[in-house]
C-alpha positions in Angstrom: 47.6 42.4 2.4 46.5 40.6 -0.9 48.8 42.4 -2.9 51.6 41.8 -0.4 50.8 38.2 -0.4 50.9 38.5 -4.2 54.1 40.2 -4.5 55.4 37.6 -1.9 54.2 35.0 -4.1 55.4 36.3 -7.4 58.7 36.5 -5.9 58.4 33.2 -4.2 57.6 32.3 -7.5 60.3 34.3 -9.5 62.9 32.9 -7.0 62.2 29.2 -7.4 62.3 29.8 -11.3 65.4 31.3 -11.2 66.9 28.8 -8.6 65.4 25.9 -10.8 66.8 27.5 -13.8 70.2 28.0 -11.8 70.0 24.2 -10.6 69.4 23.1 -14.4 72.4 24.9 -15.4 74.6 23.3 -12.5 72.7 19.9 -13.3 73.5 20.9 -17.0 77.3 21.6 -16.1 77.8 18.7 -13.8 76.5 16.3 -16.6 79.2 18.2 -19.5 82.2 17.7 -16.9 80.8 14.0 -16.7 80.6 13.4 -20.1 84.1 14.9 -20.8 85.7 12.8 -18.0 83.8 9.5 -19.6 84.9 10.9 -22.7 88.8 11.3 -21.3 88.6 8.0 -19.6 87.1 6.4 -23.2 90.3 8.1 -24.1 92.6 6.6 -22.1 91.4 3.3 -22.0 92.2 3.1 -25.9 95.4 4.5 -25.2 95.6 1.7 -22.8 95.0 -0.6 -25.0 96.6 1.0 -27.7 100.0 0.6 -25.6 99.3 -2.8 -24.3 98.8 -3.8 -28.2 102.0 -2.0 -29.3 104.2 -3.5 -26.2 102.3 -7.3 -26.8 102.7 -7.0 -30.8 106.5 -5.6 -30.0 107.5 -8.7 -27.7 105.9 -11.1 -30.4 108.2 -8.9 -32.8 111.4 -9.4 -30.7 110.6 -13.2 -29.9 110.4 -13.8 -33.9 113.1 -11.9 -34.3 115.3 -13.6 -31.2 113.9 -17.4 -33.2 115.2 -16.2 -36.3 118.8 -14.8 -35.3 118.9 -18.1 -33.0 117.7 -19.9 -36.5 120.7 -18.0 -38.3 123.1 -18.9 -35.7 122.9 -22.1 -35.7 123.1 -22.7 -39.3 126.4 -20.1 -39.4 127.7 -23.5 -37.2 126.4 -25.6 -39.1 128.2 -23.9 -42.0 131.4 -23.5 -40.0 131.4 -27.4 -38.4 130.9 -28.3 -42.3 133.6 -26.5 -43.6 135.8 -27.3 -41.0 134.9 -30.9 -41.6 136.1 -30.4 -45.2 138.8 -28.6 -44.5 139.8 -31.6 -41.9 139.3 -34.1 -44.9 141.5 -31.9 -47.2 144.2 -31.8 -44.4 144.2 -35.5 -44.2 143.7 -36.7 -47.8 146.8 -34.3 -48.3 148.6 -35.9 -45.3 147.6 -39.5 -46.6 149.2 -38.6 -50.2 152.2 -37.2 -48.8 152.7 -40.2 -46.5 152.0 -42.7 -49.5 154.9 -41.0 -51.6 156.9 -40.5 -49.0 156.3 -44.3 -48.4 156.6 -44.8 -52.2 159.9 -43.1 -52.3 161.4 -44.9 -49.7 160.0 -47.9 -51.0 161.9 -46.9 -54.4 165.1 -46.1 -52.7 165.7 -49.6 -51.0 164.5 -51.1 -54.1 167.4 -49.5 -55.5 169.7 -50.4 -52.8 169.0 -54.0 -52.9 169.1 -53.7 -56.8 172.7 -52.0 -55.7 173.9 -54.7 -53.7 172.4 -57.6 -55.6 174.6 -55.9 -58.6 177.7 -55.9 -56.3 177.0 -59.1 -54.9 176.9 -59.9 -58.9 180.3 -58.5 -60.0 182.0 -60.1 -56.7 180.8 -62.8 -57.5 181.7 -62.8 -61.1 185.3 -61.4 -59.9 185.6 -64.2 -57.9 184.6 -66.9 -60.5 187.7 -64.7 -63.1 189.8 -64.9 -60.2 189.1 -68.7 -59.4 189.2 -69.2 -63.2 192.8 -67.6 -63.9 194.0 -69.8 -60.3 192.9 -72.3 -62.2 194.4 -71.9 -65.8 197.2 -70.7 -63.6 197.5 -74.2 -61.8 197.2 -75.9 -65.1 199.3 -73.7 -67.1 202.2 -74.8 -63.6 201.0 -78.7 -64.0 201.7 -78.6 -67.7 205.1 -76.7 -67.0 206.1 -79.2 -64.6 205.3 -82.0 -66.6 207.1 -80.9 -69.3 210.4 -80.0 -67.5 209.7 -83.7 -65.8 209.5 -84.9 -69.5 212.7 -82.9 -70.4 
């Protein structure tokens, strides 16, 4: 009965070691899948963060770049308002030239029509005194005649 009780025991015994042993190793297996899922969480909280880093560093990219085409934009119409400006001032110093010698010429032409017609009003004028002249002579050249067939 001793013995039985000692066998009993030293497989009582031999049982609970290799049960504990068997519970280490589960304990032992449950702690490795633990650490790998901290470790894949870990993993994905940097990739996370990585992403939220790339997509925040991406947006700040796009609103610099959105500033700076706005930036270049509005000095292309600055350019262009400039230019057209100049071009505006070109148009109407050429229109005010053209208008002064257009005004110029005309100016000339009735200088040159009243020179014209103070030249004819001139000669008629002159006709008219050769004319009144020679009526003249004439009636003295008659007055003479007459007087000296009267004296005959």
């Amino acid at each position: 009965a001793e013995d039985k009780a000692r066998l009993r025991l030293a497989e009582d015994t031999k049982r609970k070691e290799e049960e504990t042993k068997l519970k280490e190793a589960e304990d032992k297996r449950k702690q490795k899948l633990e650490e790998q899922e901290t470790k894949r969480r870990l993993a994905e909280d940097k990739a996370r963060l990585r992403l939220a880093e790339d997509t925040k560093r991406k947006e700040e990219e796009t609103k610099l770049k959105e500033a700076e085409d706005k930036r270049k934009q509005e000095l292309e119409e600055q350019e262009t308002k400039r230019r057209l400006a100049e071009d505006k001032a070109r148009l109407r110093l050429a229109e005010d030239t053209k208008r002064k010698e257009e005004e110029t010429k005309l100016k000339e032409a009735e200088d040159k029509r009243k020179q014209e017609l103070e030249e004819q009003e001139t000669k008629r004028r002159l006709a008219e005194d050769k004319a009144r002249l020679r009526l003249a002579e004439d009636i003295k050249i008659k007055e003479e005649e007459t007087k000296l067939k009267e004296a005959e």
